[in-house]
C-alpha positions as CSV (number, residue, x, y, z in Angstrom):
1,X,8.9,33.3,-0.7
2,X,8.8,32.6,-4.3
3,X,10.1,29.4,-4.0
4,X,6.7,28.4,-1.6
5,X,4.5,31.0,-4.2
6,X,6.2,28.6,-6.9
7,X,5.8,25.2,-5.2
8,X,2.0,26.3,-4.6
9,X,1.0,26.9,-8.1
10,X,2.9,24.0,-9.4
11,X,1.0,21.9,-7.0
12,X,-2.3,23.3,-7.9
13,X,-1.7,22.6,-12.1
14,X,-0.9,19.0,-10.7
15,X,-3.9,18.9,-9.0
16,X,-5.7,20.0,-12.3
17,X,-3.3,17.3,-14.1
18,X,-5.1,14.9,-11.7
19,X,-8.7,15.6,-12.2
20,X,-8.7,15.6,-15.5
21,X,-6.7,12.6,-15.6
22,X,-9.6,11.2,-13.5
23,X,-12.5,12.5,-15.7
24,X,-10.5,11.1,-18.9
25,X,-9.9,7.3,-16.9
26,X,-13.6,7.1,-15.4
27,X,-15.4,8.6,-18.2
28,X,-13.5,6.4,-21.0
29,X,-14.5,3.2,-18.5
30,X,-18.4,4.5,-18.1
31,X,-18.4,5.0,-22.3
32,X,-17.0,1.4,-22.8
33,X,-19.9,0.3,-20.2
34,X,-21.8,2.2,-22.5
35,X,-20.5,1.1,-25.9
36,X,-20.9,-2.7,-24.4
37,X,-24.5,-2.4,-23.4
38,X,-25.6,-0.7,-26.8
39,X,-23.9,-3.7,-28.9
40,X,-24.2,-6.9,-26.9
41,X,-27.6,-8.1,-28.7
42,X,-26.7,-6.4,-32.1
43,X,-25.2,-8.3,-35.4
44,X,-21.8,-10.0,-35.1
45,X,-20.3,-7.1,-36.8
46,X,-21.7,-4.7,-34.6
47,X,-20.4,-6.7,-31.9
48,X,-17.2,-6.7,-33.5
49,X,-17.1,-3.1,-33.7
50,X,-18.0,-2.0,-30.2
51,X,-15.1,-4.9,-28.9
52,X,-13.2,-2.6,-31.0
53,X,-14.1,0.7,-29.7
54,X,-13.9,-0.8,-26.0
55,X,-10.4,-2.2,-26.5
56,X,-9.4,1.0,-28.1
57,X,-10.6,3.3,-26.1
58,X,-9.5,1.3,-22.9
59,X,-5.5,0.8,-23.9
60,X,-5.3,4.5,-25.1
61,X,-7.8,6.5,-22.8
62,X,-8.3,5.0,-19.4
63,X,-4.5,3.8,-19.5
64,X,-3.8,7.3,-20.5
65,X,-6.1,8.9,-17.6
66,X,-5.0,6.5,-14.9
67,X,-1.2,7.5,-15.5
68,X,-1.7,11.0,-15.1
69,X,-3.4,10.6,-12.1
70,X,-0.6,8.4,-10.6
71,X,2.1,10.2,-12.0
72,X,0.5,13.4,-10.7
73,X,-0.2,12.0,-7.7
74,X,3.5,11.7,-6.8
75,X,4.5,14.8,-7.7
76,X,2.0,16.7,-5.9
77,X,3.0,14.1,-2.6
78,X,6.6,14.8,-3.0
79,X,6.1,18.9,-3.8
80,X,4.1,18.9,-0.5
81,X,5.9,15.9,1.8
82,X,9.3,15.4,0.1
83,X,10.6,11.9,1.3
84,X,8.5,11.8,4.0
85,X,5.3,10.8,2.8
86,X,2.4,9.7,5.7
87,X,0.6,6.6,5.5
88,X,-2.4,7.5,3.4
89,X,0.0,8.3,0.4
90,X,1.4,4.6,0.7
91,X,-1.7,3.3,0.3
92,X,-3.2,5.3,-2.5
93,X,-0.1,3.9,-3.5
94,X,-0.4,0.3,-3.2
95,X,-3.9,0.2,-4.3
96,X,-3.0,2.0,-7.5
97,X,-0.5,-0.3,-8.3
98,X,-2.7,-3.0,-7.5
99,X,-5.4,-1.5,-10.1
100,X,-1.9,-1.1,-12.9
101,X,-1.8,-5.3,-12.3
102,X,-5.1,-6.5,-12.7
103,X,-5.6,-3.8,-15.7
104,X,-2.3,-4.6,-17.1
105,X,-2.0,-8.6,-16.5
106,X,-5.7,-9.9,-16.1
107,X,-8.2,-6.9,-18.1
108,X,-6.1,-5.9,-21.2
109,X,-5.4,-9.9,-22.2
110,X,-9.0,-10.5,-21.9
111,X,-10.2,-7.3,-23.6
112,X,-7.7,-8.2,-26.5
113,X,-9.3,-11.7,-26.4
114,X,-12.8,-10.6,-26.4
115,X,-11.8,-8.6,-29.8
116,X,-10.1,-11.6,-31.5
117,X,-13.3,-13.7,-30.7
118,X,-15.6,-11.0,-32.2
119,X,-13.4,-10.7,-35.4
120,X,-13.3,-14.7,-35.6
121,X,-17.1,-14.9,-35.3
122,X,-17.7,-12.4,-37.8
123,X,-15.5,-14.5,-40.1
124,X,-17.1,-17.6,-39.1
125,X,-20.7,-16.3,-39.1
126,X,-21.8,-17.6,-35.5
127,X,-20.5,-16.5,-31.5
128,X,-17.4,-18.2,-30.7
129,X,-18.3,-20.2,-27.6
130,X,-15.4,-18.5,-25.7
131,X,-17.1,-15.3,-26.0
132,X,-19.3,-15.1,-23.1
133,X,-16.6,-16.8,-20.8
134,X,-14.1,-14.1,-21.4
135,X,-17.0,-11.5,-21.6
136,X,-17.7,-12.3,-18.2
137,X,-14.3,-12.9,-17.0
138,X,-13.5,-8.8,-18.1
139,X,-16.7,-8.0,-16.0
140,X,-15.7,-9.7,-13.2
141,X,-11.8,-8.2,-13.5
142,X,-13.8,-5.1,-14.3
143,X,-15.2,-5.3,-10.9
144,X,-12.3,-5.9,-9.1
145,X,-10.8,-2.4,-10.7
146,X,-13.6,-0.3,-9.5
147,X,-13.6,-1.9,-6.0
148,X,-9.9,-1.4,-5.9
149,X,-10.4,2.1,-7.6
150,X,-13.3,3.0,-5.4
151,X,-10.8,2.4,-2.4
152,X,-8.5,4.9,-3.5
153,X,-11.0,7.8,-3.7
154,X,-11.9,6.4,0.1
155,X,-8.5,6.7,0.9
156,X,-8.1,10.1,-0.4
157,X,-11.1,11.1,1.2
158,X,-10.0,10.0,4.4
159,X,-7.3,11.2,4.8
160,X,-7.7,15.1,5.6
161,X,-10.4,13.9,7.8
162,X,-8.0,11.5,10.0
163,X,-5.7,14.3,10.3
164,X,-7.8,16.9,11.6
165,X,-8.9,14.4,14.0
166,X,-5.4,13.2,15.2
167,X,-4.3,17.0,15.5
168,X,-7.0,18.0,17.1
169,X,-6.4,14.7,19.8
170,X,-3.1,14.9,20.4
171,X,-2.8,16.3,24.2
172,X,-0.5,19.1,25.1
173,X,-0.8,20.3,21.5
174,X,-3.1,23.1,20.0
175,X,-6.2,21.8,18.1
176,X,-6.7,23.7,15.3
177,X,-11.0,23.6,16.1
178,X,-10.0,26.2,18.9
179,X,-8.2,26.9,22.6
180,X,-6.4,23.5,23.6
């Protein structure tokens, strides 16, 4: 009994862990949209600066948000499943880790790029032509994050729906939506 009363509420500070994990990786990301927009037609230095605050803000805060919700995620599967995770958890699973390889090997070199060709065009005094390649390279990676990302909130809002559904389906069983 207090081993279940125990499992609950360490499943439900997880589930906190999570959501704030989530607010920290999606508002960071909507504040660098931000941060880009308000800068893109200013000086080179302001430029500069807001590459600065973007690439900050996305190695230390979305990076930092994303891994709690992963890491969280896993604990709260394997609190409630143990080894026996269903389907939906291997693909919030896959999905996040392809979201960790485009972040990690195709966004973070480009955002890191982006700030070295802001710094060099401040130094030089004119927009390095590479700039708006790589700019629009990190929107279009950008992109592919958020489509992947949007997937896994599909995912985990699909699955207690296709549960209920195959529960309440399966013949001989009782539904839980009443006699069966």
């Amino acid at each position: 009994m207090i081993g279940q009363a125990l499992r609950r509420q360490a499943s439900r500070f997880l589930l906190l862990v999570h959501f704030v994990g989530l607010a920290l990786s999606l508002g960071a990301a909507f504040a660098n949209v931000a941060i880009e927009r308000q800068t893109r037609g200013g000086s080179l230095e302001l430029v500069s600066f807001g590459r600065d605050l973007i690439s900050l803000s996305s190695r230390n805060l979305v990076q930092t948000g994303f891994w709690m919700m992963v890491i969280s995620g896993i604990l709260v599967v394997a609190l409630r499943y143990g080894y026996r995770a269903p389907l939906w958890v291997w693909l919030k699973l896959a999905t996040s880790a392809a979201i960790f390889a485009v972040a990690d090997l195709a966004q973070a070199p480009t955002t890191a790029a982006l700030s070295a060709l802001a710094h060099w065009s401040v130094e030089h005094g004119a927009m390095a032509p590479q700039f708006a390649v790589n700019l629009a390279l990190a929107g279009r990676y950008g992109l592919v994050i958020l489509v992947l990302f949007l997937t896994t909130m599909g995912i985990a809002i699909w699955k207690p729906v296709s549960f209920r559904v195959r529960r309440a389906a399966q013949p001989g069983q009782p539904s839980e939506f009443g006699a069966g």
